[in-house]
DOVOBA-457724 format. One record per residue (C-alpha): x, y, z. Coordinates in Angstrom, 2 decimals, decimal comma. Example, Ala and Ser with C-alpha at 12.3 -4.5 7.8 and 13.67 -1.06 7.14 Angstrom:
<pts>
X|Y|Z
12,30|-4,50|7,80
13,67|-1,06|7,14
</pts>
This chain:
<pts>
X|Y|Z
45,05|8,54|-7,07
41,25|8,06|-7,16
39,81|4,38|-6,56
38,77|2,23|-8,64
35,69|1,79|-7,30
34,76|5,41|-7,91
35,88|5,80|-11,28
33,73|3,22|-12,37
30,76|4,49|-10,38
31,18|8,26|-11,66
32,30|6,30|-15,30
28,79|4,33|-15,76
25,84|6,35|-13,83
23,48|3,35|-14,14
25,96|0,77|-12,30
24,90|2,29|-8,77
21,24|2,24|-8,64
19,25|3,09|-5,73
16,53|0,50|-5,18
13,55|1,18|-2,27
11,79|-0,97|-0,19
8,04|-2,22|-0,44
5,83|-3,99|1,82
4,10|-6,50|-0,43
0,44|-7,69|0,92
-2,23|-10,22|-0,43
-5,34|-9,67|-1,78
-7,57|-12,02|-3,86
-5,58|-14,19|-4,96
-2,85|-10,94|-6,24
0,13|-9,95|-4,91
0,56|-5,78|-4,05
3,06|-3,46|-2,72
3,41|0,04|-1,36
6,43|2,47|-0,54
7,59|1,04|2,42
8,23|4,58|3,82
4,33|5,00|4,28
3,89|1,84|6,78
4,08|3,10|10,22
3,37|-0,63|11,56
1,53|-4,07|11,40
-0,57|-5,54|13,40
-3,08|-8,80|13,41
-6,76|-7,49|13,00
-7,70|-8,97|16,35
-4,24|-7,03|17,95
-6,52|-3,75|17,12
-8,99|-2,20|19,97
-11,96|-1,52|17,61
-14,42|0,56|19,11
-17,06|1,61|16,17
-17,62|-0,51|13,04
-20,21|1,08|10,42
-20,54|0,60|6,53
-18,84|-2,18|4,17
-15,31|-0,57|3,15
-14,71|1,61|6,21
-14,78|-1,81|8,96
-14,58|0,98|11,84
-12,59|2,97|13,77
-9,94|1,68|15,70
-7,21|2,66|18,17
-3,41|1,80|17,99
-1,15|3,66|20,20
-2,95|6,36|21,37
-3,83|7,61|17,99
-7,77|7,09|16,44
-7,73|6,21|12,91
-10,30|4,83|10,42
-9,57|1,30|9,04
-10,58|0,37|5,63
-11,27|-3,37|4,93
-9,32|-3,23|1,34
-11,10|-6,92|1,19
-14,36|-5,55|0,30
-12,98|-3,11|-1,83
-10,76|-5,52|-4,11
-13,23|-8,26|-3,87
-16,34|-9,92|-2,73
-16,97|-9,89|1,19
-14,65|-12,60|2,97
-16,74|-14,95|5,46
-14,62|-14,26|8,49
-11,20|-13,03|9,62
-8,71|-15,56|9,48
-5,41|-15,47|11,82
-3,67|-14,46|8,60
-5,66|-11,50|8,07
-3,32|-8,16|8,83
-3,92|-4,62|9,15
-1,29|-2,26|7,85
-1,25|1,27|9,68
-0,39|3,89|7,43
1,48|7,03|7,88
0,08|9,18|5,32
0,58|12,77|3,86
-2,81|13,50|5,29
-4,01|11,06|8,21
-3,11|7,84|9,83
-5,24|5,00|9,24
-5,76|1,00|8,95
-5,80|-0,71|6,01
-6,90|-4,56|6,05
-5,28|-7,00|3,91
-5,41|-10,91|3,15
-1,68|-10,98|4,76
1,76|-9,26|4,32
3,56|-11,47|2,79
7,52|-9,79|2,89
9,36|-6,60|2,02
10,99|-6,80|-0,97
13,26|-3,98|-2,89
12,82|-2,58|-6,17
14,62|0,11|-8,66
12,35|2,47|-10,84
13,88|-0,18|-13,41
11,77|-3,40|-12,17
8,58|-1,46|-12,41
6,97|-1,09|-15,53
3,69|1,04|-16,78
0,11|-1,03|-16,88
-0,93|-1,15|-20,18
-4,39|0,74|-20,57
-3,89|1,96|-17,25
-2,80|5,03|-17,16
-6,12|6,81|-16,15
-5,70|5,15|-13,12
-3,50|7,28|-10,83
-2,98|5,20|-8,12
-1,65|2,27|-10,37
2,86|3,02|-10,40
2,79|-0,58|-12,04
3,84|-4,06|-12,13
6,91|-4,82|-10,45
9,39|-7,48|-10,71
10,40|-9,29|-8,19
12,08|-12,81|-7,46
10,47|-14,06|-9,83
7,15|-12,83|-8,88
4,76|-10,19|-10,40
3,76|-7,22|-8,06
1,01|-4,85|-8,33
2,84|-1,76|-7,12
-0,29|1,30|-6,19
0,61|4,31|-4,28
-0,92|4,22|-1,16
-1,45|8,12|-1,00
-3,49|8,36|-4,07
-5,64|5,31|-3,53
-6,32|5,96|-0,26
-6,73|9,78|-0,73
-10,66|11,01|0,21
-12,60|13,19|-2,43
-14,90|15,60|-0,53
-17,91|15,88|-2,10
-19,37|19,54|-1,14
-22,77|19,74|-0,29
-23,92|22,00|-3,05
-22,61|19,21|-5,75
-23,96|16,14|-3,98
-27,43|17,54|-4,13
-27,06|18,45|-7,79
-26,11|15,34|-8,80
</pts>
């Protein structure tokens, strides 16, 4: 005799639904989250052994285990250039499909889970790829971006960058 627990699983395919994990972070003011999956760890920004810093978005290179990677001060490129680090200020190492690198935040603020169901499409922003869309969450609305697509480089060749 089959259980009744499985019968009413296998009866109503929406009652089991699989909801995943994201790391929600501040920035400006907003609240954001990725696929937890992509977060290899956190650290404080002052934790990191820096060893280059050059331009305004890419704050430098730093290292974290043995492993070189870029970081990218997601401060500047969300908003206007804070004054100085504050202890709150976190960088989130990434594990992603093509590199690992630092991304700088305001703060991580919790990891919270969500089904495909809690996140729904950004009005007028669908020509934004790296926009999934706003997530609900206790209460609280997240801006849910995935992290390979924003953080994904375009090479420019040389041939176009001249022509343009």
């Amino acid at each position: 005799m089959p259980s009744l627990t499985t019968q009413s699983a296998s009866a109503d395919p929406t009652a089991v639904v699989a909801a995943s994990q994201y790391l929600v972070f501040r920035l400006g003011g907003l609240d954001y989250a990725l696929d937890f999956t992509k977060v290899q760890e956190l650290r404080p920004l002052k934790a990191l052994e820096r060893f280059s810093s050059e331009g305004e978005i890419v704050a430098g290179v730093a290292v974290s285990r043995g492993v070189i990677m870029p970081i990218v001060d997601m401060r500047i490129a969300f908003g206007p250039r804070p004054p100085e680090h504050d202890p709150l200020t976190d960088v989130i190492i990434l594990k992603l499909s093509s590199c690992v690198m630092g991304m700088v935040v305001d703060g991580v603020t919790d990891i919270v889970p969500l089904t495909l169901g809690q996140i729904k499409p950004i009005p007028g922003a669908s020509a934004v790829e790296y926009l999934v869309g706003i997530g609900e969450a206790d209460g609280r609305r997240l801006i849910v971006v995935d992290i390979d697509k924003l953080m994904s480089i375009q090479k420019v060749q040389v041939g176009a960058r001249q022509a343009a």
